[in-house]
N, C-alpha and C positions, 0 to 999 in steps of 0.2 A: 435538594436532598439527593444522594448520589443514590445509585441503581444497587441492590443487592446482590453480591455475586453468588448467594446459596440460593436464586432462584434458578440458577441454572445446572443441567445434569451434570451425573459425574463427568463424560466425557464430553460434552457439548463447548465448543467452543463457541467466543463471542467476537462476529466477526465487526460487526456497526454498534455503535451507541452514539442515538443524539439527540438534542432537544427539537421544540420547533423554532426556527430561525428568528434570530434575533432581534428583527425588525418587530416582530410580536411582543416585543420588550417595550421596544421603544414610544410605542403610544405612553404607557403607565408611568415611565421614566420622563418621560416629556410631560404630562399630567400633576408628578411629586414636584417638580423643578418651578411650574407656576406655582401651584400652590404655597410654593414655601416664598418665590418671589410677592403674592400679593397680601401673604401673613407680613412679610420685610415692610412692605411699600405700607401698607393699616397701620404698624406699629409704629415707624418713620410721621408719617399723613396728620396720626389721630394726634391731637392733646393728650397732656400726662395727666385729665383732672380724672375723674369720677365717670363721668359720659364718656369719654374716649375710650376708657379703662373696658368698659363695658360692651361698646362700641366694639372693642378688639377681638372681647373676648367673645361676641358673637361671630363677626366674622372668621376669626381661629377656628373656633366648633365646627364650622359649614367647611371651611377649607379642609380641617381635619376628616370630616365624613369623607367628602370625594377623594382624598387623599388616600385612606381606607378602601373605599368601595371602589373606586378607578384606578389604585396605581398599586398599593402594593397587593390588594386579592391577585389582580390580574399577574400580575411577578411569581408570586406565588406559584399559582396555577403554572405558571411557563415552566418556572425551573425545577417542579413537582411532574413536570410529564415529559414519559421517556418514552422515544422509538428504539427498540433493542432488536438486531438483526442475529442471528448465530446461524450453526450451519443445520440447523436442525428446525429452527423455526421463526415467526417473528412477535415479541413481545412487547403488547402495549401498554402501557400504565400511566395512569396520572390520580389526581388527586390529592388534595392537601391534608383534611384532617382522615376521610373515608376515601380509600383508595380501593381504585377497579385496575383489575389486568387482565388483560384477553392474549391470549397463547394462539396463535395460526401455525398450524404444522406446515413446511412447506410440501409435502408432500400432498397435501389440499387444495393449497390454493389452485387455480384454474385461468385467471388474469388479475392483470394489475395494470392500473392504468394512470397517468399523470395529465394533471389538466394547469395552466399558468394562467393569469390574469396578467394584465398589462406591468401589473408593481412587482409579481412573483418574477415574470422575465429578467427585470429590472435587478431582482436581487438573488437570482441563480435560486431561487424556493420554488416550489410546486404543492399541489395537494396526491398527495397516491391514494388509491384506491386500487383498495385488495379485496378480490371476490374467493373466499374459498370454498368448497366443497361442504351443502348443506346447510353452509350459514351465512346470514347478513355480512354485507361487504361492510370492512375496517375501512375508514376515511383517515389516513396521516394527514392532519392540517400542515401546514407551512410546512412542510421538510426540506430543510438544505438542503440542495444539490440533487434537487427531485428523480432527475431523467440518469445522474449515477448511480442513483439507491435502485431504480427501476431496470438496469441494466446488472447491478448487483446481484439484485434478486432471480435474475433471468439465467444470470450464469450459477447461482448456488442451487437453485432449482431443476437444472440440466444436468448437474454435478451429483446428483442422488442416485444412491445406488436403486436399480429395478427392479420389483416385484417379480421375482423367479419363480414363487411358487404359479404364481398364474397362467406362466407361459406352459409349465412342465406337468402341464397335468394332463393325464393320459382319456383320450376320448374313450366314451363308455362304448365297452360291445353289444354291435343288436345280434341279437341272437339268428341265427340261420333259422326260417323256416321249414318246417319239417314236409318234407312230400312222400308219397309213396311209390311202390313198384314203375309204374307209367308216369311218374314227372307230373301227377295230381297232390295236390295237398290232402293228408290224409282228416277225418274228423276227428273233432276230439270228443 
């Protein structure tokens, strides 16, 4: 399902969009591809009598299940969740029938970090983690091209305009104490 473009503001632009890396596909894809090979090979294998027939249609159902539960949920799930990058913040979203999205403004975040396992090297992925300000750190599982999303984020977040008022505020006056005639503080 493709990303809504009325979640984002009127001026925000959308610099990144993308799923998680495709290798996260390919388990479920490789999962559909036996199963439909050893429904082929049962239907080929079995007798056309009665018992076969039966035979088949057990088998079918079991294949069908993991076929279901291991290949196409997990697809589902992939190309129902989106990393969306703009200049204003990062949004995450997934889910197939109840969907969650979590909004990080970049002006929160505080770090972000990339971590690769042996397979992610192997396929330019990484995991990012984003800690922002006040809240639980966002885990991006598998993101393509981890260490340029993380070098992205580093220059759109350098790129934000600074909190002016904070700099420009005038320090408070202490008031002069008051002394008298001789250079004594008078009482009150």
């Amino acid at each position: 399902m493709a990303f809504p473009d009325d979640v984002l503001a009127d001026e925000e632009e959308l610099v990144l969009h993308l799923h998680p890396h495709w290798r996260v596909a390919a388990g479920p894809v490789l999962l559909l591809l036996v199963a439909l090979a050893v429904m082929i090979v049962t239907w080929v294998m079995l007798p056309q009598n009665q018992g076969g027939l039966l035979a088949f249609g057990v088998v079918a159902l079991i294949m069908l299940y993991y076929a279901v539960r291991y290949g196409v949920r997990p697809l589902a799930e992939w190309r129902c969740t989106h990393y969306v990058v703009t200049d204003e913040r990062i949004v995450l979203q997934d889910g197939v029938i109840a969907r969650e999205r979590r909004d990080l403004p970049l002006n929160r975040i505080n770090d972000h970090a990339v971590s690769q396992s042996l397979v992610d090297r192997m396929t330019g992925a990484g995991t990012l983690t984003v800690t922002s300000i006040g809240d639980e750190p966002a885990v991006l599982a598998a993101v393509p091209r981890a260490y340029e999303l993380q070098t992205l984020l580093y220059e759109l977040i350098e790129s934000l305009p600074e909190d002016e008022e904070e700099e420009d505020e005038p320090e408070p006056e202490v008031p002069a104490q008051r002394r008298g005639r001789f250079g004594r503080r008078t009482p009150r």
